[in-house]
The first five atom37 places (N, CA, C, CB, O) and aatype in JSON, in Angstrom:
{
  "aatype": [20, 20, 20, 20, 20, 20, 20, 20, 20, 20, 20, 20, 20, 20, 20, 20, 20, 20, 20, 20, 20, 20, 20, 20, 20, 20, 20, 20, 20, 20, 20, 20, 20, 20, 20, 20, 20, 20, 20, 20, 20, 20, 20, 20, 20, 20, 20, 20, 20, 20, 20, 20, 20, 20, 20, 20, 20, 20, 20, 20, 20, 20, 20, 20, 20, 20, 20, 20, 20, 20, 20, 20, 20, 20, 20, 20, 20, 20, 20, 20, 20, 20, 20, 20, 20, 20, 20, 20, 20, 20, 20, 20, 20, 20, 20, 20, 20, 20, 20, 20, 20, 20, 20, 20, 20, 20, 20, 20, 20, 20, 20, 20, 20, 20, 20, 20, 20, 20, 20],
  "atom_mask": [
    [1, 1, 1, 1, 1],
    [1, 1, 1, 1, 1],
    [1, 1, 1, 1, 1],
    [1, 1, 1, 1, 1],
    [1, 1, 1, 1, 1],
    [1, 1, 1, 1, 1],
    [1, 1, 1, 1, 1],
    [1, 1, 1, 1, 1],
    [1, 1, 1, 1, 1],
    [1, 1, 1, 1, 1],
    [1, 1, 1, 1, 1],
    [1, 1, 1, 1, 1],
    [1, 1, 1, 1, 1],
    [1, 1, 1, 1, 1],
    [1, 1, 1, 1, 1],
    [1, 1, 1, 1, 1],
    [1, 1, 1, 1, 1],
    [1, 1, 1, 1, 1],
    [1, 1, 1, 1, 1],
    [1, 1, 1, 1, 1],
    [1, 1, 1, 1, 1],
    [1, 1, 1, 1, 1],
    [1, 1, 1, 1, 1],
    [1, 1, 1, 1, 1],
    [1, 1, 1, 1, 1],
    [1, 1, 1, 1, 1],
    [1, 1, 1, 1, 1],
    [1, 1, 1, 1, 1],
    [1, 1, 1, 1, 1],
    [1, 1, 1, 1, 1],
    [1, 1, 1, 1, 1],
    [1, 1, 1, 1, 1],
    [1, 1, 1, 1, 1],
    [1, 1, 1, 1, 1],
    [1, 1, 1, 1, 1],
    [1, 1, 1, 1, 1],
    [1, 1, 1, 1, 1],
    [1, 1, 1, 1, 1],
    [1, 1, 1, 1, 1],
    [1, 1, 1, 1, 1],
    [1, 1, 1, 1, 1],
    [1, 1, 1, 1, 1],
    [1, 1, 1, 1, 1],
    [1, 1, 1, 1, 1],
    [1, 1, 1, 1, 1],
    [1, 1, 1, 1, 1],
    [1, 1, 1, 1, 1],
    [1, 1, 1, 1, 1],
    [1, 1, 1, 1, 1],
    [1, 1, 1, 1, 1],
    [1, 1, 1, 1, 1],
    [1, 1, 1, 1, 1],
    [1, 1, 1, 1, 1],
    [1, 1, 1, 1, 1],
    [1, 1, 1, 1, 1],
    [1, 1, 1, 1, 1],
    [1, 1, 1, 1, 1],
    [1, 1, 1, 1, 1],
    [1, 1, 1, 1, 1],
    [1, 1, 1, 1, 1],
    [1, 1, 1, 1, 1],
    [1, 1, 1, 1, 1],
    [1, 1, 1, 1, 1],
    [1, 1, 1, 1, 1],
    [1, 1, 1, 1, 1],
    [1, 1, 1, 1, 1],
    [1, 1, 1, 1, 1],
    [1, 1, 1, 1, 1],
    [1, 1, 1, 1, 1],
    [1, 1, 1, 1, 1],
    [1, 1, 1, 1, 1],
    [1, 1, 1, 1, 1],
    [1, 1, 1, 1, 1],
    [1, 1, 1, 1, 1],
    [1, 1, 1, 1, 1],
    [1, 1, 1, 1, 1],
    [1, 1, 1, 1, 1],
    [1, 1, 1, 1, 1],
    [1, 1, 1, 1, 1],
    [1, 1, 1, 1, 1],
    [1, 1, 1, 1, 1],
    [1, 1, 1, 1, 1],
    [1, 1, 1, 1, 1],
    [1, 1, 1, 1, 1],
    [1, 1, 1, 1, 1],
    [1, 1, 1, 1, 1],
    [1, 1, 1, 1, 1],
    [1, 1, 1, 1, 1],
    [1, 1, 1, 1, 1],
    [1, 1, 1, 1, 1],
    [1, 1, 1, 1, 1],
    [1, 1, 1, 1, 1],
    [1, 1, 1, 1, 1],
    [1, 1, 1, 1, 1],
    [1, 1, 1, 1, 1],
    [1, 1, 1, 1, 1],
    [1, 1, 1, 1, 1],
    [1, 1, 1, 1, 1],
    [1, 1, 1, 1, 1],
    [1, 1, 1, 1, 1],
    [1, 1, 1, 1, 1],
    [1, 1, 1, 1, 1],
    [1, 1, 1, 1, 1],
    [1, 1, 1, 1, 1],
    [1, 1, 1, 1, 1],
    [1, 1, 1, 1, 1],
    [1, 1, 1, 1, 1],
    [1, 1, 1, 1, 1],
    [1, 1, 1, 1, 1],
    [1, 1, 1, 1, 1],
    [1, 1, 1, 1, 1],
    [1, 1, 1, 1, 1],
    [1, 1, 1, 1, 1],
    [1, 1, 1, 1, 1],
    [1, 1, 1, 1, 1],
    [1, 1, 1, 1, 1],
    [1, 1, 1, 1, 1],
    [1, 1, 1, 1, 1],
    [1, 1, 1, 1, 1]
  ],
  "atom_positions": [
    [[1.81, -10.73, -18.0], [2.2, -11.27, -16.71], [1.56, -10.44, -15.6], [3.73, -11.29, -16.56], [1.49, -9.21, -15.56]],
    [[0.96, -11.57, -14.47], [0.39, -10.43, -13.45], [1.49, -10.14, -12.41], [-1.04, -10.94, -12.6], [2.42, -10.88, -12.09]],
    [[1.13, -8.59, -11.84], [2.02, -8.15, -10.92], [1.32, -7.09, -10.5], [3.36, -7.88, -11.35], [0.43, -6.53, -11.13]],
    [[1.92, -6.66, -8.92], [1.73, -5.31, -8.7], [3.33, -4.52, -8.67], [0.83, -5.17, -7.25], [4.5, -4.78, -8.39]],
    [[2.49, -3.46, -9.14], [4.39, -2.51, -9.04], [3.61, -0.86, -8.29], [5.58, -1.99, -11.64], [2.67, -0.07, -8.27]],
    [[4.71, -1.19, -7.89], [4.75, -0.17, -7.0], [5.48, 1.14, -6.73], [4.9, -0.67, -6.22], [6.67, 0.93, -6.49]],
    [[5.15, 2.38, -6.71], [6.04, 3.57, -6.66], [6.12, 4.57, -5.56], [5.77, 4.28, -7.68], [5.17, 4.47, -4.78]],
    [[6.89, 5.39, -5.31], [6.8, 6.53, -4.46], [7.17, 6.26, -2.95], [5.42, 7.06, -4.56], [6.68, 6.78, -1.95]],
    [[7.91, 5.56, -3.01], [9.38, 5.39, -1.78], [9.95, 6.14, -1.46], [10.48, 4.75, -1.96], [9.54, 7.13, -2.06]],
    [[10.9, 6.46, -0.68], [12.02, 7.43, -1.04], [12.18, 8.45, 0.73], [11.38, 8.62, -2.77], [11.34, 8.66, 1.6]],
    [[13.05, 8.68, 0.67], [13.57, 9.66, 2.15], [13.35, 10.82, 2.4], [14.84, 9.86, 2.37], [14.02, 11.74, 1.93]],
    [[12.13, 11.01, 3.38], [11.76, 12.38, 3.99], [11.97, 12.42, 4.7], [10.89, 12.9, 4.13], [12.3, 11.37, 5.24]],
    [[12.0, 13.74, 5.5], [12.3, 14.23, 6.88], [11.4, 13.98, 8.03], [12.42, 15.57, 6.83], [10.31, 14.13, 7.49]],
    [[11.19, 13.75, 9.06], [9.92, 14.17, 10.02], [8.94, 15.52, 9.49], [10.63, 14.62, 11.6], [9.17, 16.72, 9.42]],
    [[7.87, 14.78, 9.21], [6.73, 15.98, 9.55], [6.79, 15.82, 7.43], [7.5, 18.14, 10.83], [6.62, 16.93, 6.93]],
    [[6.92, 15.1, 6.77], [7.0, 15.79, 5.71], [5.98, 14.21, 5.12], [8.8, 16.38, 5.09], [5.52, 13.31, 5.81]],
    [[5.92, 14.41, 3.56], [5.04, 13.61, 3.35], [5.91, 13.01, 2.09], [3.56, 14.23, 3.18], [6.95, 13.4, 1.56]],
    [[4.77, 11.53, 1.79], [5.0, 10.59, 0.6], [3.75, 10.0, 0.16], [5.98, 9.46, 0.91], [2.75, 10.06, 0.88]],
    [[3.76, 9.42, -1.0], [2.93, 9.28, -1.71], [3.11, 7.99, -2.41], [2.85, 10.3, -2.38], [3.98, 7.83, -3.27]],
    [[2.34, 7.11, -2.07], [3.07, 5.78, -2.82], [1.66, 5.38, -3.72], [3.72, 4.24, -1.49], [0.53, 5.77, -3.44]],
    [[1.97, 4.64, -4.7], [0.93, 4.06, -5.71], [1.32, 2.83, -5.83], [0.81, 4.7, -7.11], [2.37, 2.31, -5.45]],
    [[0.16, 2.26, -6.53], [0.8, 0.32, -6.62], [-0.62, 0.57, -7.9], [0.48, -1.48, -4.46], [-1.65, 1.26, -7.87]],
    [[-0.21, -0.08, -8.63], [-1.07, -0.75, -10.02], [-0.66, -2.03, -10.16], [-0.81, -0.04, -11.55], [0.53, -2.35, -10.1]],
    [[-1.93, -3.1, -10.42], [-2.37, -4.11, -11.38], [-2.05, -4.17, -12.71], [-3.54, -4.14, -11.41], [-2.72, -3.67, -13.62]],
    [[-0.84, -4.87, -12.85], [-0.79, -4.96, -14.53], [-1.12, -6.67, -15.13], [1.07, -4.42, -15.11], [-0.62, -7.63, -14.54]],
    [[-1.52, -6.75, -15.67], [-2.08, -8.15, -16.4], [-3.31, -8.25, -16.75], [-1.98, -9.3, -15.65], [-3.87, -7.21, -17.07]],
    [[-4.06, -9.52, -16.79], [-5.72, -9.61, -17.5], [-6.34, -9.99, -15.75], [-6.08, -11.4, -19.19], [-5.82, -10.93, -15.14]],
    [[-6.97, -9.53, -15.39], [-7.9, -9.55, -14.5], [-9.37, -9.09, -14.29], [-7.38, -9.15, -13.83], [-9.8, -8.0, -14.68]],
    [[-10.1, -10.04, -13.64], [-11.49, -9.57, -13.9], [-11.96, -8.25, -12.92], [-12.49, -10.87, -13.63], [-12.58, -7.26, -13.31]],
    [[-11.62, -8.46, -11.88], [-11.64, -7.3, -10.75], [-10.33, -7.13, -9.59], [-13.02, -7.61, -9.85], [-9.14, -7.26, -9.9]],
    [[-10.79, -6.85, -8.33], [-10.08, -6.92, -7.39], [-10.7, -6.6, -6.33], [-9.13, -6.35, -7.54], [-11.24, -5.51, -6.16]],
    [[-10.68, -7.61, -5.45], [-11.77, -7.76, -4.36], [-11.46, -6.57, -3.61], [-11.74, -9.18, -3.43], [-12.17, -5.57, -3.49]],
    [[-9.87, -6.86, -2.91], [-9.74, -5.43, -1.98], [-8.08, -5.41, -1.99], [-10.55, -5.53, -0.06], [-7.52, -6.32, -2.61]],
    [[-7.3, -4.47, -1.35], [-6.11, -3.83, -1.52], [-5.93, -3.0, -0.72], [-5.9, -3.36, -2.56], [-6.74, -2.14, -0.37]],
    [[-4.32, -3.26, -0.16], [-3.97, -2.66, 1.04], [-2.63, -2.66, 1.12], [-4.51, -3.25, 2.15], [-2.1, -3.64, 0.61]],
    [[-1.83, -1.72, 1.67], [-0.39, -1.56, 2.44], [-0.27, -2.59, 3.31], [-0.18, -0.23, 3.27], [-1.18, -3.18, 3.9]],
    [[1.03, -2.81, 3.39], [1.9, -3.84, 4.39], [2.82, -3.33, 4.67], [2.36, -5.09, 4.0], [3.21, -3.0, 3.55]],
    [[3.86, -2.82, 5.61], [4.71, -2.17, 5.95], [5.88, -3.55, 7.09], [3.87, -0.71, 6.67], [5.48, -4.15, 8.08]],
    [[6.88, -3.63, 6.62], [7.86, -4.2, 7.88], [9.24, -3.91, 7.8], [7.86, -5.74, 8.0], [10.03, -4.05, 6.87]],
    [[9.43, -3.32, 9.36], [10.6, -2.53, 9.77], [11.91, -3.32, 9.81], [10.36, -1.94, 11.11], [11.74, -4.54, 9.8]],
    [[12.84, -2.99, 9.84], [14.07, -4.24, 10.11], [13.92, -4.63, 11.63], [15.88, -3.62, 9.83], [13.92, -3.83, 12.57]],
    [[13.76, -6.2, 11.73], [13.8, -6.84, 12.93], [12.06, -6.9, 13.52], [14.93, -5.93, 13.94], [11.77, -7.42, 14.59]],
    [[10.99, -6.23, 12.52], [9.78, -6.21, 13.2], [8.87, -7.27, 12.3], [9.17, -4.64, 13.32], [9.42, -7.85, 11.36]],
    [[7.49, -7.51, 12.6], [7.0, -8.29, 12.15], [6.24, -7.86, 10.89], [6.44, -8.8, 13.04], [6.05, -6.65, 10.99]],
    [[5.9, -8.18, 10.12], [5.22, -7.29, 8.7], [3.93, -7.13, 9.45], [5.01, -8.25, 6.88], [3.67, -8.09, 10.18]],
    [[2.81, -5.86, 9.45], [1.43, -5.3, 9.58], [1.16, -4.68, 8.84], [1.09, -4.71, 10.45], [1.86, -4.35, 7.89]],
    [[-0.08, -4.3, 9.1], [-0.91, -3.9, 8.32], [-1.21, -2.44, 8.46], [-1.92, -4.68, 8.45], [-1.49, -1.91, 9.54]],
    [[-1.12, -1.76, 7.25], [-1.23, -0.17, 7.64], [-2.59, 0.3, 7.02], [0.12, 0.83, 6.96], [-3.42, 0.9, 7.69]],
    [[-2.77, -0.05, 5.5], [-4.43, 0.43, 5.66], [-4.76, -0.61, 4.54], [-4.98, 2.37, 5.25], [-3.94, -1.36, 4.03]],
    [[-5.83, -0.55, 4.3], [-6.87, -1.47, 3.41], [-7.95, -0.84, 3.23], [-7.3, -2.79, 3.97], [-8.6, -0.13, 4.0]],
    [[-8.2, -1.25, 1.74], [-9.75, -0.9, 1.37], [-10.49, -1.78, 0.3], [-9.81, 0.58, 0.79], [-10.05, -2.05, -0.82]],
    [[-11.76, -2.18, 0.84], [-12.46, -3.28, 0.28], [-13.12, -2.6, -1.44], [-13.82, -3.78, 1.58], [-13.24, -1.43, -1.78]],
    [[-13.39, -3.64, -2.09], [-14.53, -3.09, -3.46], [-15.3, -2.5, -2.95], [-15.4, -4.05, -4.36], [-15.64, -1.43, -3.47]],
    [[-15.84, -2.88, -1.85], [-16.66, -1.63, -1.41], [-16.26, 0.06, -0.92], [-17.27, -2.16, -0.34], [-16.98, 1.06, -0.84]],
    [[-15.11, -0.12, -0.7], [-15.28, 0.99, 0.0], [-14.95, 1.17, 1.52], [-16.46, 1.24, -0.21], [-15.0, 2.22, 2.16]],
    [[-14.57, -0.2, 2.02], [-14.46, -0.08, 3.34], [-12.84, -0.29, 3.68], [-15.46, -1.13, 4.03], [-12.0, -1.1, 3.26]],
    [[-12.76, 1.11, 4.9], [-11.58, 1.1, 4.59], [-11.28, 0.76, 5.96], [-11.0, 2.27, 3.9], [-12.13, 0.82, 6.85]],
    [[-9.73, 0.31, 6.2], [-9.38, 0.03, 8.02], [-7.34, 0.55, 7.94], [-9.74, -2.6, 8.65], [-6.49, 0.28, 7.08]],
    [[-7.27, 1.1, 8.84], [-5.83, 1.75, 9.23], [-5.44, 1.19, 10.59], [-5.85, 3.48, 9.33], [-6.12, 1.13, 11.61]],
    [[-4.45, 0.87, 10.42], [-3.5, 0.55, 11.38], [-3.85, 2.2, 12.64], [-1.61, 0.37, 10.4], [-3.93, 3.37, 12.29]],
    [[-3.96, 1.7, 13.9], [-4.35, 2.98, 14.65], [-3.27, 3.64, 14.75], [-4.95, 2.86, 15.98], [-3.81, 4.74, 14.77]],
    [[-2.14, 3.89, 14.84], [-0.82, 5.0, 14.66], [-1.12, 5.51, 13.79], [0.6, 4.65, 14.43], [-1.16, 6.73, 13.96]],
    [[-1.53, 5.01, 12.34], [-1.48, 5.68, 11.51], [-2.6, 6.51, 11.51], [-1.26, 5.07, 10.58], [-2.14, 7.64, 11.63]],
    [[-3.73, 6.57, 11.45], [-4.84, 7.19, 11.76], [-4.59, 8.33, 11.82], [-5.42, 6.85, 12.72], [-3.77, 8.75, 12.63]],
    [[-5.5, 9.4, 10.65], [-5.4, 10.76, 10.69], [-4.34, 11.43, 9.87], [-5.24, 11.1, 11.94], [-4.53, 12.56, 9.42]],
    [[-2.77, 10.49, 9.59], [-1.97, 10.53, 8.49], [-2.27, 10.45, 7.38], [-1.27, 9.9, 8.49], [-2.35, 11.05, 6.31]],
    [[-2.48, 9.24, 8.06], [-2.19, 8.39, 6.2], [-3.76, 8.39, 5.68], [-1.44, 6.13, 6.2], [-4.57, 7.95, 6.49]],
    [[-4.3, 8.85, 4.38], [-5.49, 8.36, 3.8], [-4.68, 6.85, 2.89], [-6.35, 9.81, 2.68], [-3.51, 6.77, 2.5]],
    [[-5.57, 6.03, 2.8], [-5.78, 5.12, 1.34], [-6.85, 5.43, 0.07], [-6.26, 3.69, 1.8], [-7.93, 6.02, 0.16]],
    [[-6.47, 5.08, -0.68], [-7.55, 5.23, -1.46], [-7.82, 4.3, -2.68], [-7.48, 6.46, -1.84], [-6.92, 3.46, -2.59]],
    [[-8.53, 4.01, -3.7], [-8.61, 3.69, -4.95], [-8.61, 4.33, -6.12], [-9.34, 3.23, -5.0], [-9.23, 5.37, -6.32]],
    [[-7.78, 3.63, -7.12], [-7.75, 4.61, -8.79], [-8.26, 3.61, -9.47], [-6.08, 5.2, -9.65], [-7.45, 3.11, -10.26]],
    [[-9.79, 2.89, -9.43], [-9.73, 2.29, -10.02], [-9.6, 2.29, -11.95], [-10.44, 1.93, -9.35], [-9.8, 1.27, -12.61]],
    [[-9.3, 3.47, -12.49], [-8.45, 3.64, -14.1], [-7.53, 2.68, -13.7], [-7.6, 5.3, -14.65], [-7.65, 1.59, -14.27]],
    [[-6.45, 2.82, -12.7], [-5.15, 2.04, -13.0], [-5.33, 0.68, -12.11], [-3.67, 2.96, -12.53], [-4.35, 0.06, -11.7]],
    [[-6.75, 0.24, -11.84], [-6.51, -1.17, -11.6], [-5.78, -0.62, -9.85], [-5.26, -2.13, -13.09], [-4.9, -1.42, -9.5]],
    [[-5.94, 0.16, -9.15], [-4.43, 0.58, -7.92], [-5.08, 0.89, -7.22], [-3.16, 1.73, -8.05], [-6.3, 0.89, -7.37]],
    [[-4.45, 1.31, -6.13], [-4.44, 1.9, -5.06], [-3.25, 3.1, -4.67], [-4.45, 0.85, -4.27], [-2.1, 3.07, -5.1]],
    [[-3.82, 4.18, -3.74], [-2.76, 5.04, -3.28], [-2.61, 5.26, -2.11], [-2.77, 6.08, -3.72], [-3.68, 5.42, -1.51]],
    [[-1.34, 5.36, -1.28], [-1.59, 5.78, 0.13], [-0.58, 6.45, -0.02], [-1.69, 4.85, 1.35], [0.51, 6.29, -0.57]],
    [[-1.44, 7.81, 0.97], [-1.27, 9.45, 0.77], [-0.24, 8.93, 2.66], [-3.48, 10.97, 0.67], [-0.47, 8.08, 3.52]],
    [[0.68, 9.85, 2.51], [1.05, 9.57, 3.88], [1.86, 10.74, 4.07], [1.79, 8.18, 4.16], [2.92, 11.03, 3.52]],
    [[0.84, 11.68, 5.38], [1.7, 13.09, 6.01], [1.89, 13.03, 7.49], [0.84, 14.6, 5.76], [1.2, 12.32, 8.23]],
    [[2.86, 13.79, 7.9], [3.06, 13.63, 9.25], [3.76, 12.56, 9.12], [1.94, 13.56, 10.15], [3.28, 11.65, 9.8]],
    [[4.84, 12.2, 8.45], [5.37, 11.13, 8.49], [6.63, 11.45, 9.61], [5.69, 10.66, 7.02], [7.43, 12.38, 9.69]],
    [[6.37, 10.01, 10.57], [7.24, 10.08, 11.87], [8.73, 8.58, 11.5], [5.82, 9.6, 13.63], [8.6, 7.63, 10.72]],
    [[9.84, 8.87, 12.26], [10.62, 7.81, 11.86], [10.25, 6.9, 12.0], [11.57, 7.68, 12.19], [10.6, 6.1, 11.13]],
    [[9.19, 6.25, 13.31], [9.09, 4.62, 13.49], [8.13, 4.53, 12.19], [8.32, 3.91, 15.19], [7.47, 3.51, 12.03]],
    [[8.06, 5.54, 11.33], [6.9, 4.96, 10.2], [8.12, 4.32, 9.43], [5.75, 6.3, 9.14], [7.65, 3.35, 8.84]],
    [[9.69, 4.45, 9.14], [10.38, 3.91, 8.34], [10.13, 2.48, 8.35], [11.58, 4.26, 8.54], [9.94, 1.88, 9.4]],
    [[10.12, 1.83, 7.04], [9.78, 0.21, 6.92], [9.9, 0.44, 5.07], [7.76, -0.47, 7.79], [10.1, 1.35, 4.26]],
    [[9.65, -1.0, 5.11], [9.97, -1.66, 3.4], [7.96, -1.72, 3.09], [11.17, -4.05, 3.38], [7.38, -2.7, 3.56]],
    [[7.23, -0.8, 2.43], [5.88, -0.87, 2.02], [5.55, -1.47, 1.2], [5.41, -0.02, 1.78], [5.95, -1.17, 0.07]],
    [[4.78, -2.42, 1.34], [4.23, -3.45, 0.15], [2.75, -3.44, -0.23], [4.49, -4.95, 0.57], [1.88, -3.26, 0.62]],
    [[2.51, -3.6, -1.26], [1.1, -3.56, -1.83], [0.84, -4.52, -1.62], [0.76, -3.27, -3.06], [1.7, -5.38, -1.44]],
    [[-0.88, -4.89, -1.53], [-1.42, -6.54, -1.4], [-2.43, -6.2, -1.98], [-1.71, -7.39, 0.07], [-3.0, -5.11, -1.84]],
    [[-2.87, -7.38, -2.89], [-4.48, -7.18, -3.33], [-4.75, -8.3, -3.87], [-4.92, -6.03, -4.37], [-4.02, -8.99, -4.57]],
    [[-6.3, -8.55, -3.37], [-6.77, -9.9, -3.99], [-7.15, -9.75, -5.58], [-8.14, -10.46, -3.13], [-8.21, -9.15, -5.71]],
    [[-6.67, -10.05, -6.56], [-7.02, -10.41, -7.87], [-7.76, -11.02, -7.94], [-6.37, -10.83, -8.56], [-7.68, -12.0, -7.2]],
    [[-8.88, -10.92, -8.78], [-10.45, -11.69, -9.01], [-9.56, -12.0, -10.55], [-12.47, -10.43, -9.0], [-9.09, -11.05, -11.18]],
    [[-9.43, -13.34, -11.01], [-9.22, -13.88, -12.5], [-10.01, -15.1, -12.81], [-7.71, -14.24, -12.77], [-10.75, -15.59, -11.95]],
    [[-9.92, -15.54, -13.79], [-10.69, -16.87, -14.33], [-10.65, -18.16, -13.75], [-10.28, -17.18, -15.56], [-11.38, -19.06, -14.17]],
    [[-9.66, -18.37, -12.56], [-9.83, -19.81, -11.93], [-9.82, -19.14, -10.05], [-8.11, -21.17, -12.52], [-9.39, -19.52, -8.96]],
    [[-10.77, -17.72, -10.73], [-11.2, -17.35, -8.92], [-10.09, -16.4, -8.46], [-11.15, -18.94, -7.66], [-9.12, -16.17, -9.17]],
    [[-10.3, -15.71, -6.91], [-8.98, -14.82, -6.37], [-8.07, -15.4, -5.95], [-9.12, -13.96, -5.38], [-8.03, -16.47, -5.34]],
    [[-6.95, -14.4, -6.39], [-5.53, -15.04, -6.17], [-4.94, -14.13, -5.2], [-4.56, -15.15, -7.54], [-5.61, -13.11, -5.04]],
    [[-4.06, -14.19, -4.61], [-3.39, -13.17, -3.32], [-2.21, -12.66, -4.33], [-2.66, -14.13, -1.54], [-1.45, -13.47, -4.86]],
    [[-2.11, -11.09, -4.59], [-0.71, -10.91, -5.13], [-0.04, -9.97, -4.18], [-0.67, -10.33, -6.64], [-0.81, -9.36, -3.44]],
    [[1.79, -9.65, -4.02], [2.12, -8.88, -3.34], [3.14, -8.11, -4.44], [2.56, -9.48, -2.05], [3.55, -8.56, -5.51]],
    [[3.39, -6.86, -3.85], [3.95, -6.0, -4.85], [5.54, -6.88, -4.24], [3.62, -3.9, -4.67], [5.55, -7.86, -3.51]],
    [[6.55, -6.27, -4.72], [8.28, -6.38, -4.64], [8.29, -5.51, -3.03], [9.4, -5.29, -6.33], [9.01, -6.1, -2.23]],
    [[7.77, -4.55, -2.59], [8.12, -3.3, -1.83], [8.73, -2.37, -2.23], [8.69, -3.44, -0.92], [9.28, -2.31, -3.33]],
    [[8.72, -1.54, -1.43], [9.61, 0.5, -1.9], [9.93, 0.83, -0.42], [8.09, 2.34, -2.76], [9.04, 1.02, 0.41]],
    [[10.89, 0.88, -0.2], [11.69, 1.66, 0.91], [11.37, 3.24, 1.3], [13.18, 1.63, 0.46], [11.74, 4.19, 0.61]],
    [[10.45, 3.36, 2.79], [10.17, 4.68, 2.95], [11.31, 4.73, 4.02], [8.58, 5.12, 3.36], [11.35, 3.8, 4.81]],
    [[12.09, 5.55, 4.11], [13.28, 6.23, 5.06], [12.26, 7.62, 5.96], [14.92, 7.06, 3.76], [11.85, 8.6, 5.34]],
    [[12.03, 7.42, 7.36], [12.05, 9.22, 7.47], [13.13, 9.3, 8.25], [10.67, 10.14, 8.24], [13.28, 8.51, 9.18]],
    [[14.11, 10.38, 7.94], [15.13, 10.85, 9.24], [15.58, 12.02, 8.27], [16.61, 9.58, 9.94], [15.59, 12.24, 7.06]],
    [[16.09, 12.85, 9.86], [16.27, 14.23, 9.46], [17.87, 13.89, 9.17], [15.81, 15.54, 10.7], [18.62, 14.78, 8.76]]
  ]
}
């Protein structure tokens, strides 16, 4: 079954960091590109970073200078490294990535993971 799952949620303080991962589990041929989604209670879901098969990457400008993204491609995933974490960063983080499979790309989204910051 395809899915993304996702890890490394969880409640830090201001100024402290998290680490979230998301992996591809199922039969897939590639994955075009993959990115964070973040939405706060009462806000609209955006976009926090992305990075193409190539390599090209784009961040939400708040975040900039925090947060890296990156690729594992072993686990089919992605990671976003996130320091300096401030409270308006609290939101529900979701993985997105286009799946390349046999009848073409498909859009998948992870479940989300709850980042909390407050002291």
């Amino acid at each position: 079954q395809l899915q993304l799952v996702e890890s490394g949620g969880g409640l830090v303080q201001p100024g402290g960091s998290l680490r979230l991962s998301c992996a591809a589990s199922g039969s897939i041929l590639g994955i075009n590109h993959m990115g964070w989604y973040r939405q706060a209670p009462g806000k609209q879901r955006e976009l926090v970073a992305a990075i193409t098969s190539g390599g090209t990457i784009n961040y939400k400008e708040s975040v900039k200078g925090r947060f890296t993204i990156s690729r594992d491609n072993a686990k089919n995933g992605v990671v976003l490294q996130m320091n300096s974490l401030e409270p308006g960063d609290t939101a529900v983080y979701s993985c997105y990535a286009v799946l390349v499979l046999h009848r073409g790309p498909v859009d998948y989204w992870g479940k989300g993971t709850l980042v909390t910051v407050s002291s």
